[in-house]
N, C-alpha and C positions, 0 to 999 in steps of 0.2 A: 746143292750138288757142288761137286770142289771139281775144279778144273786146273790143268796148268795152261799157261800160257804163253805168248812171246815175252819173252823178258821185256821187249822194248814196249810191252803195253801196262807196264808199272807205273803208274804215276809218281814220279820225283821225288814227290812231299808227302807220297803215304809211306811210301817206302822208307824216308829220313823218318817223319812218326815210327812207324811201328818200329825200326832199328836200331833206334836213340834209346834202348832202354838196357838198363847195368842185367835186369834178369835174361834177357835173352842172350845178351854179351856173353855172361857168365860160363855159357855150355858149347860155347865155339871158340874156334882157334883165334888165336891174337890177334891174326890179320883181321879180323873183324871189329870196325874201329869203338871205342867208345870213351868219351860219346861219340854218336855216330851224324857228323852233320849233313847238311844238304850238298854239299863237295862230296861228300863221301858218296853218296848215293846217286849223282849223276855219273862219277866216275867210274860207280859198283856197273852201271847199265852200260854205260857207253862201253867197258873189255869186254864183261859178260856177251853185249850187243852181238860185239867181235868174233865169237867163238875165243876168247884166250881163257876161259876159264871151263872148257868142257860144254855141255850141254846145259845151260842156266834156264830155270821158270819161272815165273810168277805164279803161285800157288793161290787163288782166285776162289770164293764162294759165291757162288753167282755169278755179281758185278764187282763182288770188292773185294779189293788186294787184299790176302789173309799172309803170305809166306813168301818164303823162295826155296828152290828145290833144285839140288844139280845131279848130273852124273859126270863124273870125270873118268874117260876111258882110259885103262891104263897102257902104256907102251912095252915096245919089245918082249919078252920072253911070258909078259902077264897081258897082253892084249887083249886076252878072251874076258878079264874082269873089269869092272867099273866100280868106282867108289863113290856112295850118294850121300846125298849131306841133305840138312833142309832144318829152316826154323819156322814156328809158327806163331805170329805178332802175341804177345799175351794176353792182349780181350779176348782171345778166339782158344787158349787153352783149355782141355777138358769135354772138348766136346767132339772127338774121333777125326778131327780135321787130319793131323798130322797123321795116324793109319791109313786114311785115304790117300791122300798125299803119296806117301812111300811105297804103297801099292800102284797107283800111276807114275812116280818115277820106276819100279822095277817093272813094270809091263813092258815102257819104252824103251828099257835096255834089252830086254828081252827080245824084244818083237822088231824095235825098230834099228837097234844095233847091234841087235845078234849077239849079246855080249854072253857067257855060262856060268859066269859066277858075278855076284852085288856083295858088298861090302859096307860098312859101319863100320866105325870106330866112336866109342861112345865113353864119356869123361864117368868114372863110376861113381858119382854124387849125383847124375842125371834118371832118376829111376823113370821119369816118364817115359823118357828117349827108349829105353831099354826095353818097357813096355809098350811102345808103338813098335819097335821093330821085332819083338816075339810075336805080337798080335797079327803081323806081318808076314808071319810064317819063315822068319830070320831066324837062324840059332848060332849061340852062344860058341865060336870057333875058336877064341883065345882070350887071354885075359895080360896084356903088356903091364907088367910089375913098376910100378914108380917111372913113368916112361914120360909123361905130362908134367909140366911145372903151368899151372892156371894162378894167376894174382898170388902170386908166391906157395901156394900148394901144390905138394906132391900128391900126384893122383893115381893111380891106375887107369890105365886105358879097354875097355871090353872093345870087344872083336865080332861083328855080327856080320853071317853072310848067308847068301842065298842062292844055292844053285838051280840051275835051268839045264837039265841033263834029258 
């Protein structure tokens, strides 16, 4: 069973393990360090902790750390949307975690912050990403042309969202 949980109940050094790795770097924004050390990962818990980075989770099977998963609500004139993000450790790849996952973050936006539209933006070399969030009931809303520079490649950006109408 996948749960999310309080970010502050991530332990330190699974979370530096599983974030230290070039493939999961690969499909997230820069600010995502790598490698990713153990400073990295105290500092990731202690804002996240804060609220400075939206709504952050530990993404949890069982008892063990699998992920992290956020929503970040958006401001002024787009308030009603939130944009979720979320990686899942790579031992744990392939097996529906991250589905799960993105369906418990768009429940809590829904339900717990009332928000009417969820959002993705997904690097288009990530075909998994894309199929966890169709299989999500996410659709394909834009496709941003050469809009991403990742480890010097230009990328396209796909566009996945989900209303609650």
């Amino acid at each position: 069973m996948i749960y999310l949980k309080n970010i502050s109940l991530i332990p330190v050094a699974d979370l530096q393990r599983l974030a230290d790795n070039s493939a999961v770097a690969q499909n997230l924004r820069d600010v995502f360090p790598n490698p990713y050390l153990l400073e990295d990962a105290q500092q990731f818990i202690e804002l996240a902790g804060k609220g400075l980075m939206g709504h952050v989770f530990g993404i949890f099977e069982e008892d063990t750390f699998i992920g992290v998963g956020s929503i970040v609500p958006q401001q002024d004139v787009y308030k009603n949307n939130g944009e979720i993000g979320y990686w899942i450790g790579e031992p744990y790849w392939g097996r529906g975690f991250g589905s799960k996952a993105v369906e418990l973050l768009t429940s809590y936006a829904f339900n717990e912050l009332k928000l009417i539209r969820v959002f993705a933006g997904v690097f288009q070399n990530n075909t998994a990403s894309t199929k966890v969030l169709e299989k999500s009931g996410y659709e394909l809303e834009a496709v941003l042309k050469s809009s991403i520079v990742k480890n010097g490649v230009i990328l396209d950006e796909y566009l996945y969202s989900l209303l609650n109408l």
